[in-house]
DSSP file (Angstrom, degrees, kcal/mol; ACC not computed):
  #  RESIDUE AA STRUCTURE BP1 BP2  ACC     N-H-->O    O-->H-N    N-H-->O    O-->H-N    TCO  KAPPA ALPHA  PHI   PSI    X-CA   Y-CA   Z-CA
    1    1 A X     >        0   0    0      0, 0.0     4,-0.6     0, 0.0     5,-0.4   0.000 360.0 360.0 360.0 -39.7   -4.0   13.9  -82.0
    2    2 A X  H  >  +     0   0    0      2,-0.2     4,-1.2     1,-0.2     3,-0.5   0.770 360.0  43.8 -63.4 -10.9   -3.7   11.6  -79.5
    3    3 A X  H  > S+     0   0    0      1,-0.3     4,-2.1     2,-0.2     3,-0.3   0.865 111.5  64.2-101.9 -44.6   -3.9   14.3  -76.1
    4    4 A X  H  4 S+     0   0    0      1,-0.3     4,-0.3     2,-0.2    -1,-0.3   0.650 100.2  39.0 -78.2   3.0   -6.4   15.6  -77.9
    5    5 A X  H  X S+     0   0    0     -4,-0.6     4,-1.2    -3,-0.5    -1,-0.3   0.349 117.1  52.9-108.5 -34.7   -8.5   12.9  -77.8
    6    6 A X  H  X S+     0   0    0     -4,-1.2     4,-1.1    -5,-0.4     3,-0.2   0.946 102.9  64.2 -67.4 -38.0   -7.6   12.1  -74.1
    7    7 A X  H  X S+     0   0    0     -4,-2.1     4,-2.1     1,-0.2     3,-0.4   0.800 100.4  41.1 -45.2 -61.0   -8.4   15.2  -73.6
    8    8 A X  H  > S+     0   0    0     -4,-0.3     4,-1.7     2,-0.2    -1,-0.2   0.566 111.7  63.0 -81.2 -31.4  -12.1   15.0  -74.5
    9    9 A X  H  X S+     0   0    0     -4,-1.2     4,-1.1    -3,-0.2    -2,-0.2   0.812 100.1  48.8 -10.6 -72.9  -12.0   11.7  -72.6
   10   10 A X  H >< S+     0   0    0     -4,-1.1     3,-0.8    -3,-0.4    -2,-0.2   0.954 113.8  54.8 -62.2 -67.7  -11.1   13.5  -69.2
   11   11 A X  H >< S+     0   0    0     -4,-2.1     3,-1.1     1,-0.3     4,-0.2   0.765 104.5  44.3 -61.8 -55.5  -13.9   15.8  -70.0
   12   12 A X  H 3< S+     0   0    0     -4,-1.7    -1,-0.3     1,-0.3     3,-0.3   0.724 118.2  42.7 -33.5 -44.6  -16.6   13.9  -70.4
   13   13 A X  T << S+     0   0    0     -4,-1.1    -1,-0.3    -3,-0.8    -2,-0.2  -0.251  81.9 108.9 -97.9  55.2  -16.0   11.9  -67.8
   14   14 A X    <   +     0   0    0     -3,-1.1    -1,-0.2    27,-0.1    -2,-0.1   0.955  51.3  89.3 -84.6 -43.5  -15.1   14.4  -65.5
   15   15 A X        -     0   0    0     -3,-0.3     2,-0.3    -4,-0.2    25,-0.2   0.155  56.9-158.4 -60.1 163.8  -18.2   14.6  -63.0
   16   16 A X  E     -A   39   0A   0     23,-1.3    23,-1.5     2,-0.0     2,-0.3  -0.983   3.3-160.6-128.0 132.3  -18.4   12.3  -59.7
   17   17 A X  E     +A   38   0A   0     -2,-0.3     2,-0.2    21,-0.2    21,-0.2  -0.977  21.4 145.6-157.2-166.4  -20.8   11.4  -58.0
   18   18 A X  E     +A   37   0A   0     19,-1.8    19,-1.9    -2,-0.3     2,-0.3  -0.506  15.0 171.9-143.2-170.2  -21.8    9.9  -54.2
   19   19 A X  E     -A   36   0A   0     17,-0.3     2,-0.3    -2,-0.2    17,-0.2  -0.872  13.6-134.6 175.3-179.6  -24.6   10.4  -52.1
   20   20 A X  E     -A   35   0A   0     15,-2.0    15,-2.4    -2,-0.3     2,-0.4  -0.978  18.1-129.8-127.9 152.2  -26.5    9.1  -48.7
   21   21 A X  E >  S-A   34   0A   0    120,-0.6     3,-1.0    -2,-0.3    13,-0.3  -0.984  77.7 -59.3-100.0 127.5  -29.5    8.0  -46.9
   22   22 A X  T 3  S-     0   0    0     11,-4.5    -1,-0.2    -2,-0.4    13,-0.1   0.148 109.4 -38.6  11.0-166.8  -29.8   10.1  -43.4
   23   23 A X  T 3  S-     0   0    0      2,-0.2    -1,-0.3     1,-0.2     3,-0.1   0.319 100.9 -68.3 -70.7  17.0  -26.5    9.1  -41.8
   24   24 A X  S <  S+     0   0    0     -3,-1.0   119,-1.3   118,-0.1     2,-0.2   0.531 118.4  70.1 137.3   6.2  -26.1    5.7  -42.6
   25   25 A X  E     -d  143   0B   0    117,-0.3    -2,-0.2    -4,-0.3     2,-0.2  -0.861  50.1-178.5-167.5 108.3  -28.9    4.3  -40.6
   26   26 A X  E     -d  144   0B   0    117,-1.1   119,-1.3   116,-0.4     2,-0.3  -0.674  26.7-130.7-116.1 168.3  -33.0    4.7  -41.2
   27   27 A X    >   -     0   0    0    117,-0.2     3,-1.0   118,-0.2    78,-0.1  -0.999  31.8 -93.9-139.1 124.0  -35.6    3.0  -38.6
   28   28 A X  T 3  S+     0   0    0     -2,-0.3    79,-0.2     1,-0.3    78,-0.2   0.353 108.2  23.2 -59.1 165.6  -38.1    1.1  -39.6
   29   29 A X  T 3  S+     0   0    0     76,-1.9    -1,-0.3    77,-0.7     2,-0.3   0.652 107.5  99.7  38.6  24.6  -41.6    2.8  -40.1
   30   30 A X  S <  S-     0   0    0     -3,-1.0    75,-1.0    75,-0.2    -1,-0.2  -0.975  73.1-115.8-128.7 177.3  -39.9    6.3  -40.6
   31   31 A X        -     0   0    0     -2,-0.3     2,-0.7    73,-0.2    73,-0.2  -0.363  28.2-163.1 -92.0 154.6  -38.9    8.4  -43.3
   32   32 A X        -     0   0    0     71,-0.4    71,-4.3    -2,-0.1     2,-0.2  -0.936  22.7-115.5-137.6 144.6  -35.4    9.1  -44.0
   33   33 A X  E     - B   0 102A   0     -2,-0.7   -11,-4.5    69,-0.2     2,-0.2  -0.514  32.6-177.6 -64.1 128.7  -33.5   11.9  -46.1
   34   34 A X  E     -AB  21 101A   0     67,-3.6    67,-2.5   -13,-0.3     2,-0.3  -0.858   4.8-173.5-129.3 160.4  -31.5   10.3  -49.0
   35   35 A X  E     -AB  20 100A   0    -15,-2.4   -15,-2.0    -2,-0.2     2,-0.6  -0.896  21.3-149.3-169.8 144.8  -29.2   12.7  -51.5
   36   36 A X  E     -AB  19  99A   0     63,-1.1    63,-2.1    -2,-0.3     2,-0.5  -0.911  22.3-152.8-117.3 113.2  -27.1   12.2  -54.9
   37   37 A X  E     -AB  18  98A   0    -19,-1.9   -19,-1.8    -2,-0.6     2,-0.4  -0.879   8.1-164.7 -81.6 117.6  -23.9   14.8  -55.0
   38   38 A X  E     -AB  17  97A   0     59,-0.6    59,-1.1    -2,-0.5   -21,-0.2  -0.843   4.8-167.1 -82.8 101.8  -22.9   15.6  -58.2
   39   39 A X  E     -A   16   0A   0    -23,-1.5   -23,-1.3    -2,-0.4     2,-0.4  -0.405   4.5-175.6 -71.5 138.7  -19.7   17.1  -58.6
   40   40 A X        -     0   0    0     55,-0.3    55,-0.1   -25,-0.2     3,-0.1  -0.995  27.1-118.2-134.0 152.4  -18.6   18.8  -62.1
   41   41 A X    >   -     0   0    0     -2,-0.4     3,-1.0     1,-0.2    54,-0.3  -0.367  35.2 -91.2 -76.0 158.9  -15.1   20.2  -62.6
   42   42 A X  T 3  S+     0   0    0      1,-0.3    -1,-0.2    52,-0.1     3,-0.1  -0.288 114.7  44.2 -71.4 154.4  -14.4   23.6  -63.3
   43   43 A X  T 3  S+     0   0    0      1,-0.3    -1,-0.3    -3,-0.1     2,-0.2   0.437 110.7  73.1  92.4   0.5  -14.3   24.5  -67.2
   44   44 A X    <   -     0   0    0     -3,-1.0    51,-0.4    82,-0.1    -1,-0.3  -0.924  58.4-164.6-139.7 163.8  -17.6   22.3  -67.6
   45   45 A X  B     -G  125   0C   0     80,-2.5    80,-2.0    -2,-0.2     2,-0.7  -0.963  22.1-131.6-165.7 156.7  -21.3   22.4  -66.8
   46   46 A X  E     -H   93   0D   0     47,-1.4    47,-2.7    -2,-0.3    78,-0.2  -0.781  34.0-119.4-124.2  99.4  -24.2   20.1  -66.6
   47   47 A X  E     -H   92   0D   0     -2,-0.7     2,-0.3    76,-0.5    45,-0.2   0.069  48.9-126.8 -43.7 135.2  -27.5   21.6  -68.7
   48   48 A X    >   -     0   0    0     43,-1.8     2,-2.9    42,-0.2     3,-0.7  -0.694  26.8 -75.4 -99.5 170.0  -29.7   21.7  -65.4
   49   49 A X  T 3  S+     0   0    0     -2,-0.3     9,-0.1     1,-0.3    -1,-0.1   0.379 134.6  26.4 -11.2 -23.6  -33.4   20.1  -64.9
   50   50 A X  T 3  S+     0   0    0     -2,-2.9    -1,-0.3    41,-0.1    41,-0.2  -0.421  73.5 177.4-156.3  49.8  -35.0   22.7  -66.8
   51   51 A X    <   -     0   0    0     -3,-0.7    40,-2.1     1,-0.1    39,-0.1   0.802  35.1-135.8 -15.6 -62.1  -32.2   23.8  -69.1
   52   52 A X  S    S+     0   0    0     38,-0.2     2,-0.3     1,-0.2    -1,-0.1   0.537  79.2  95.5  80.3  31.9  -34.9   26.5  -71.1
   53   53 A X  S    S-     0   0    0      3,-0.1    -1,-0.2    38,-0.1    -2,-0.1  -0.927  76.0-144.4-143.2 130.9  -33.6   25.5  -74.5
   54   54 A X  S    S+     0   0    0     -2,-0.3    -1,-0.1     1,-0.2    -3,-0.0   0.710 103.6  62.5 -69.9 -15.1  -35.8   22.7  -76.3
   55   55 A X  S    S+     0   0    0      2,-0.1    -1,-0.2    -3,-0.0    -4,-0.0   0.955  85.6  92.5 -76.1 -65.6  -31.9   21.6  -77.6
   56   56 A X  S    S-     0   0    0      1,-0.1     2,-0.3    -6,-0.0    -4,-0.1   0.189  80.7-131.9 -36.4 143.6  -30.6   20.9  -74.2
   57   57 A X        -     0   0    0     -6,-0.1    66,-0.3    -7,-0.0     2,-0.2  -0.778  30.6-139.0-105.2 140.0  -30.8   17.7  -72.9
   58   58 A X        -     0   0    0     -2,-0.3     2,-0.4    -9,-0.1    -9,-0.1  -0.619  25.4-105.7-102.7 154.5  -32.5   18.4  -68.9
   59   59 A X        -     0   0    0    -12,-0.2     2,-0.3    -2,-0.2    63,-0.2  -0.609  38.0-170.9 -79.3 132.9  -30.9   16.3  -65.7
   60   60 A X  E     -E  121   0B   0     61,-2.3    61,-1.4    -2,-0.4     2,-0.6  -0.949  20.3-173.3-131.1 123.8  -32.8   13.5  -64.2
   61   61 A X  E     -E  120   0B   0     -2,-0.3     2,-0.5    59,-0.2    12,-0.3  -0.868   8.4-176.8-130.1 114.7  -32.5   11.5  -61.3
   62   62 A X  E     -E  119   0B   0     57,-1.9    57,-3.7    -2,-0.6     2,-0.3  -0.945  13.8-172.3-100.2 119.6  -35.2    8.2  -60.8
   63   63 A X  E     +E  118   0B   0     -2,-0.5     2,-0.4    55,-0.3    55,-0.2  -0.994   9.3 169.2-109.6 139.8  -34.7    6.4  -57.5
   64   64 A X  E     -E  117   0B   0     53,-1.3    53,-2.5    -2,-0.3     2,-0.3  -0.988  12.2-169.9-150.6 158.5  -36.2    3.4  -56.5
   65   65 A X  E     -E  116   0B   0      3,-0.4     2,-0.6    -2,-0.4    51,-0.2  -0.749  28.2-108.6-139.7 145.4  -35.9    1.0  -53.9
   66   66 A X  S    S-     0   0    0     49,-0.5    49,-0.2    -2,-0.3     3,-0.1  -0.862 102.4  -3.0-113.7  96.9  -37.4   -2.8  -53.1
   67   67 A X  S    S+     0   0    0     -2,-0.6    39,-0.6     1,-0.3     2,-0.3   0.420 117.9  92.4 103.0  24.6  -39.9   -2.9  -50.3
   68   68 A X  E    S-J  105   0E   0     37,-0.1    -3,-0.4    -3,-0.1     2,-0.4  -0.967  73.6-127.1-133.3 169.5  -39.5    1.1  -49.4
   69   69 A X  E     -J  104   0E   0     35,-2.5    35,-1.1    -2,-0.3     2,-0.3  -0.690  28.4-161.4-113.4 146.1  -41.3    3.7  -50.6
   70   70 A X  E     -J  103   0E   0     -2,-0.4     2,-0.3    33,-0.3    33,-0.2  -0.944  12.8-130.2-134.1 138.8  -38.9    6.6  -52.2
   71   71 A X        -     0   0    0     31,-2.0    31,-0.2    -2,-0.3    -8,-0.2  -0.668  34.7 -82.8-106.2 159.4  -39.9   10.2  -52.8
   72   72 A X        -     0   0    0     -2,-0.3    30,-0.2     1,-0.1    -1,-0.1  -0.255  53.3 -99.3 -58.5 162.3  -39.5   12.3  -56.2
   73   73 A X        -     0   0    0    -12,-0.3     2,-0.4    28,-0.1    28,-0.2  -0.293  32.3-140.0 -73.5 125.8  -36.4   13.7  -56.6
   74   74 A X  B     -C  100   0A   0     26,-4.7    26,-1.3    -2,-0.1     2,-0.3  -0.933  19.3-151.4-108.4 147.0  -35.8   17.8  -55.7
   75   75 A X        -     0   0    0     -2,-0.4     2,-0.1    24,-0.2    24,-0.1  -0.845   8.5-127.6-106.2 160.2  -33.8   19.7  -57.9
   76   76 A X        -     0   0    0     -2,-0.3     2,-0.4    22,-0.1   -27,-0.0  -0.362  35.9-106.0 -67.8 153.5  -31.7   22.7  -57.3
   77   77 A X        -     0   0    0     -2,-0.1    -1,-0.1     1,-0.1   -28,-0.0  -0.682  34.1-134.2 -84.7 169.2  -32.3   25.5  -59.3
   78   78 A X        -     0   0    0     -2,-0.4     2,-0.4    15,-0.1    15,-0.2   0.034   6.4-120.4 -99.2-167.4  -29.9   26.2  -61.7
   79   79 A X  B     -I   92   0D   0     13,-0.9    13,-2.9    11,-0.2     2,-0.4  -0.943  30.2-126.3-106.8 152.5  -28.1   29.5  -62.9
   80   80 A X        +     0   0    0     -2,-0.4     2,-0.3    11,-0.3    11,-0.2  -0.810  31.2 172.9-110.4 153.0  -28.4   30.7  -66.7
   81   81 A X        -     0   0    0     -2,-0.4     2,-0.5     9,-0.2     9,-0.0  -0.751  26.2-125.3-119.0 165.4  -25.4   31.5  -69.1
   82   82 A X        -     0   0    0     -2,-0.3     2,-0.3     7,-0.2     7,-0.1  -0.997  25.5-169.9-138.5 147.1  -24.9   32.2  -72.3
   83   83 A X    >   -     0   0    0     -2,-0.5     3,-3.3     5,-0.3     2,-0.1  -0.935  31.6-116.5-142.7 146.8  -22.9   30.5  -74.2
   84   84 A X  T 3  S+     0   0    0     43,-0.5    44,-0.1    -2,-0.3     3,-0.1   0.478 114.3  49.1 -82.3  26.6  -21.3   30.8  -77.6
   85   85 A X  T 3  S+     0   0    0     42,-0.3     2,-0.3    -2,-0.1    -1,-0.3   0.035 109.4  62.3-128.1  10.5  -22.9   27.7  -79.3
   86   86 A X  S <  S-     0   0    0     -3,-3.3    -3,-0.1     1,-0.1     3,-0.0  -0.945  72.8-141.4-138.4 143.1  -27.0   29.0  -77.9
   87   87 A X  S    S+     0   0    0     -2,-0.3     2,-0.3    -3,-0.1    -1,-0.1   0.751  87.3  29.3 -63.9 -44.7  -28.8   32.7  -79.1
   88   88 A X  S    S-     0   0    0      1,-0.1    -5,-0.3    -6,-0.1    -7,-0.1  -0.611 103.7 -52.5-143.9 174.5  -29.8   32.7  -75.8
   89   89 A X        -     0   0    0     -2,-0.3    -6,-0.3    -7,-0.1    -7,-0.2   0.440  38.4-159.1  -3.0 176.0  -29.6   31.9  -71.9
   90   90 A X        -     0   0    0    -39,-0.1   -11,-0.2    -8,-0.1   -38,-0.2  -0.241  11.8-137.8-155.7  94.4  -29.1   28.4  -70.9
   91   91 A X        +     0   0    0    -40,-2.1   -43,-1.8   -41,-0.2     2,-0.3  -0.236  43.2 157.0 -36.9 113.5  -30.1   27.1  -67.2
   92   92 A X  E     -HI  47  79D   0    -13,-2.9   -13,-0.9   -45,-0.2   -45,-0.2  -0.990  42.8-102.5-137.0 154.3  -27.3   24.7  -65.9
   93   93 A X  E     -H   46   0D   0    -47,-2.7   -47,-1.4    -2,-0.3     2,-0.3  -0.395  29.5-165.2 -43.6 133.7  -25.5   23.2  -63.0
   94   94 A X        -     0   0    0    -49,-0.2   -49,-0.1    -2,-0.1   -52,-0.1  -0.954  52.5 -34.0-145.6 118.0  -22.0   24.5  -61.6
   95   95 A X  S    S+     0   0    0    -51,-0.4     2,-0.8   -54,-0.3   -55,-0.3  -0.287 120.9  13.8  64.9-138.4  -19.5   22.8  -59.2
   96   96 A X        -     0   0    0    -57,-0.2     2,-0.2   -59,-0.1   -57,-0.2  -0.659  69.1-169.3-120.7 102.0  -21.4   20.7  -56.6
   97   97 A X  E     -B   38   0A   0    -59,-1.1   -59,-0.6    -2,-0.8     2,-0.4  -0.542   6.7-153.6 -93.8 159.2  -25.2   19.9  -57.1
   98   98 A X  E     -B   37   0A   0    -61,-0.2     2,-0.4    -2,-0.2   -61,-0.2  -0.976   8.0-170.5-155.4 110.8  -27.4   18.4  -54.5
   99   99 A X  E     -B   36   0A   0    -63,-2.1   -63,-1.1    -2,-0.4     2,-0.6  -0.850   9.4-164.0-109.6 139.7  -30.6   16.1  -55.0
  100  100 A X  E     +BC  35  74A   0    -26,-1.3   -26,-4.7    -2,-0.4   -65,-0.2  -0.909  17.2 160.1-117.2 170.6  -32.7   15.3  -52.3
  101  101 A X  E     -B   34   0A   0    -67,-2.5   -67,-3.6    -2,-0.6     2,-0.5  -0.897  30.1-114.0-156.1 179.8  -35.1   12.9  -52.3
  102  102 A X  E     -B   33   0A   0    -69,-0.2   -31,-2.0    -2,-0.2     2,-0.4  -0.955  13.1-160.0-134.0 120.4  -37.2   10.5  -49.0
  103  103 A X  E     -J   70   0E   0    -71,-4.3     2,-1.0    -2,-0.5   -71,-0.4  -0.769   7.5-163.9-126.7 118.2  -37.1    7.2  -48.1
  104  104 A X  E     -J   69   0E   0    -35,-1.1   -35,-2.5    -2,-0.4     2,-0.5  -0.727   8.2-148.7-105.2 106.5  -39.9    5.6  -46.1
  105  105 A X  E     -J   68   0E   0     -2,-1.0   -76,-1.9   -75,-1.0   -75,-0.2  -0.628  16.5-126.6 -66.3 130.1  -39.6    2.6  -44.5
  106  106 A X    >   -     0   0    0    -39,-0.6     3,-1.3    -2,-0.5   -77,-0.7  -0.018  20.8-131.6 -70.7 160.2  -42.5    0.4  -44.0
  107  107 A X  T 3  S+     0   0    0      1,-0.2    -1,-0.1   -79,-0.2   -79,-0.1   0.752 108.6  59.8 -91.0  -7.8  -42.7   -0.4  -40.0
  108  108 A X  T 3  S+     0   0    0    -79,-0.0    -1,-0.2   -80,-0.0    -2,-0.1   0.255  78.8 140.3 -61.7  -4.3  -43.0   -4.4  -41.4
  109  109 A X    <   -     0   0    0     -3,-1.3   -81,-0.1     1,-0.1   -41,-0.0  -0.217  34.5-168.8 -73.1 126.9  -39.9   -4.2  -43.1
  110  110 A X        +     0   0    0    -43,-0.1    -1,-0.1    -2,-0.0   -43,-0.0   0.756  50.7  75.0 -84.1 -27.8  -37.7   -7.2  -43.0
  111  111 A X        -     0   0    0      1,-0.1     3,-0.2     2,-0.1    33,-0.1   0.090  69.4-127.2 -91.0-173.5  -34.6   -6.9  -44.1
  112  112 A X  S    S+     0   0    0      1,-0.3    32,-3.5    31,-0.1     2,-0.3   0.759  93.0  42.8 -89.4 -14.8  -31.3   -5.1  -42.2
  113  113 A X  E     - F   0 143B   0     30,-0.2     2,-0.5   -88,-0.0    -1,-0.3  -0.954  65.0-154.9-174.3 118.5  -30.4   -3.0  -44.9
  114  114 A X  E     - F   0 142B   0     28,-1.2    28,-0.9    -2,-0.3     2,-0.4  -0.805  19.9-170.9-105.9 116.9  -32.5   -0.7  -47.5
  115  115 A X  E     - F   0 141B   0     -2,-0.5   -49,-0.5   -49,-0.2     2,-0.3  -0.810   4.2-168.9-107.7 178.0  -30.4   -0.5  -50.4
  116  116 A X  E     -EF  65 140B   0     24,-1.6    24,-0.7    -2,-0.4     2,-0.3  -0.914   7.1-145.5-156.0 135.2  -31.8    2.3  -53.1
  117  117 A X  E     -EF  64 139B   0    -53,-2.5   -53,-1.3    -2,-0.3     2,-0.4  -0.849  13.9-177.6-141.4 142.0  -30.7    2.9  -56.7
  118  118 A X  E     -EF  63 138B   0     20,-1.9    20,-1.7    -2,-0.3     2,-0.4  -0.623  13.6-161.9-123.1 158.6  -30.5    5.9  -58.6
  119  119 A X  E     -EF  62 137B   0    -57,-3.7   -57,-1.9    -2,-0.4     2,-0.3  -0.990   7.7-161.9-131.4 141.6  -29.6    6.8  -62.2
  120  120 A X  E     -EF  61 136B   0     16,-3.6    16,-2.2    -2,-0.4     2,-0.6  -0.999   5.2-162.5-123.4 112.2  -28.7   10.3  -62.9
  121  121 A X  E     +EF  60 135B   0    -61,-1.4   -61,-2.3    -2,-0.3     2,-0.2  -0.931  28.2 156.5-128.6 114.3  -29.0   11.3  -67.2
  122  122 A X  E     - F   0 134B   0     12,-2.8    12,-4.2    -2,-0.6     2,-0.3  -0.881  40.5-146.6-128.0 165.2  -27.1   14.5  -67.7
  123  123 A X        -     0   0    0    -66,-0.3   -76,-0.5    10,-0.3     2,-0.3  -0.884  22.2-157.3-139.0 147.9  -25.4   16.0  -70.8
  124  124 A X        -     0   0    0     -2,-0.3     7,-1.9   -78,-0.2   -78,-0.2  -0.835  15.3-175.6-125.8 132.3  -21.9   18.1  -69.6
  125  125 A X  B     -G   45   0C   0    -80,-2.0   -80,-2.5    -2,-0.3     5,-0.2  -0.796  24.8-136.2-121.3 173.1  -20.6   20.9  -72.0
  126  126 A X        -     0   0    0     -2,-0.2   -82,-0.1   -82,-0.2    -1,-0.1   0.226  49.2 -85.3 -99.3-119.4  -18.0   22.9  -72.0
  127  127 A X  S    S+     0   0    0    -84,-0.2   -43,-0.5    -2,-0.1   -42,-0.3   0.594 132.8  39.2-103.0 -30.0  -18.5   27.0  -73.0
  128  128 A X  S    S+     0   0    0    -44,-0.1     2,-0.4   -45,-0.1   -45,-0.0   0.569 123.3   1.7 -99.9   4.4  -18.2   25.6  -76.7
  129  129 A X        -     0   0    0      2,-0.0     2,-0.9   -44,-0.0    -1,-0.1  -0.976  55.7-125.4-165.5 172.7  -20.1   22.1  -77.0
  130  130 A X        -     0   0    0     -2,-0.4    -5,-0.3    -5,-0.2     2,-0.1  -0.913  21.6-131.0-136.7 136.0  -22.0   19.8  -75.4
  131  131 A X        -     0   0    0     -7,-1.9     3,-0.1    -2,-0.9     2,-0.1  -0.239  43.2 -84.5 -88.0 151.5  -21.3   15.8  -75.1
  132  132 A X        -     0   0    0     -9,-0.1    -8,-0.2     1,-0.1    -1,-0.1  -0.469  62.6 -88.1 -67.7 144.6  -23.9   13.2  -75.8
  133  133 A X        -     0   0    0    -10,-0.1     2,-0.3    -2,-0.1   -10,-0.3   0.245  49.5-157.2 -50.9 156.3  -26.1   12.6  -72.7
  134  134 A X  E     - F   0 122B   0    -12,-4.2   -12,-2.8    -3,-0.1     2,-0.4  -0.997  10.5-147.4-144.1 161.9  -24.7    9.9  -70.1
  135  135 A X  E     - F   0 121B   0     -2,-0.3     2,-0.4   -14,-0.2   -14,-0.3  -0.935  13.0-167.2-123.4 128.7  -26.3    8.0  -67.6
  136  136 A X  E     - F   0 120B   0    -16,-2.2   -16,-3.6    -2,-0.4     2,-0.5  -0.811  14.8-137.4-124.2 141.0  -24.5    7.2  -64.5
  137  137 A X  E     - F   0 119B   0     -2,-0.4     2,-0.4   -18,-0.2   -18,-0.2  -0.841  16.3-166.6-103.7  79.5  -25.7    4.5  -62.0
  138  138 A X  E     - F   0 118B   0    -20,-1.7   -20,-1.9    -2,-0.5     2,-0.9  -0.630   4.4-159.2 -93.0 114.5  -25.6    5.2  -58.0
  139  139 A X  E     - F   0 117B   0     -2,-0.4     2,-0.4   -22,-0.2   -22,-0.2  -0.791  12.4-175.4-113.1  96.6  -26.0    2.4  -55.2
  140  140 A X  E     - F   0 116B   0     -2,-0.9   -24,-1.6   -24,-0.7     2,-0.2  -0.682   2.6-179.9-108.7 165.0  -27.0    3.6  -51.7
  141  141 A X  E     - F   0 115B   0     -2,-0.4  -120,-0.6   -26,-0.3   -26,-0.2  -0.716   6.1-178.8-114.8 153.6  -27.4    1.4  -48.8
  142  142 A X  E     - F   0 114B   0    -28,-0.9   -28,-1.2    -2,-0.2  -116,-0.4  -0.435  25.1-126.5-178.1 146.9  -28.4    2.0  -44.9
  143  143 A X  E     -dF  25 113B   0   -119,-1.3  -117,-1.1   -30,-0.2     2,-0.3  -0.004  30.8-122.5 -77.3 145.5  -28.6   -0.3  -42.3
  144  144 A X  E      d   26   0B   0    -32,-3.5  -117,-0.2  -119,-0.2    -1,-0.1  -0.542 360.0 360.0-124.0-176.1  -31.6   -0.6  -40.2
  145  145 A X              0   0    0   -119,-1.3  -118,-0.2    -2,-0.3    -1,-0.1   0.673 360.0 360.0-157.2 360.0  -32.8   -0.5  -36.9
């Protein structure tokens, strides 16, 4: 009982994830490319933005930033599955996801360093269930110049 309950542990918190803003260094009064990696482990997948089942819980990533201006969030599209706990299809995420999103710095900008943070709300199944939604918290930085 106990591994099996580690077990379900593991899984749930299986995903990673990282990102950047352009390489590591944006200049004031231009825009720079920012992106949030999610990784998910084989044997799971992460209902994507637009699942197409009103049950699924859809991925979201809000970033925002203090005294730059940040663009919505792009999503990937997804692939559909079927799975033995849905009648029908399901869109989701596989292996190594990629959000992009913009961050413009104003050409007044004071500081040294534009830090950004994003929260990312996913729910991860496996092929038989699906885990209660999480939201996981991402802090990127880059120095400026």
């Amino acid at each position: 009982m106990i591994v099996a309950g580690a077990g379900v542990f593991t899984s749930t918190h299986a995903q990673t994830f990282s990102g950047s803003i352009a390489n590591g260094t944006v200049s004031r009064g231009g825009t720079a490319k920012g992106t949030i990696v999610m990784s998910i482990p084989g044997g799971l997948h992460v209902n994507s933005n637009r699942p197409s089942s009103q049950y699924a819980i859809p991925t979201s990533v809000r970033v925002t930033g203090a005294g730059v201006r940040v663009g919505a969030p792009s999503y990937p599209r997804g692939v559909n599955r079927k799975f033995q706990f849905s009648d029908d299809a399901i869109n989701v995420y596989e292996g190594r996801v990629v959000f992009g999103f913009t961050v413009r710095v104003p050409p007044a900008y004071r500081g040294n360093t534009v830090r950004v943070r994003a929260t990312v709300r996913y729910q991860a199944c496996t092929d038989e269930v699906c885990y209660p939604p999480k939201n996981k918290d991402i802090t990127l930085t880059a120095s400026v110049r």
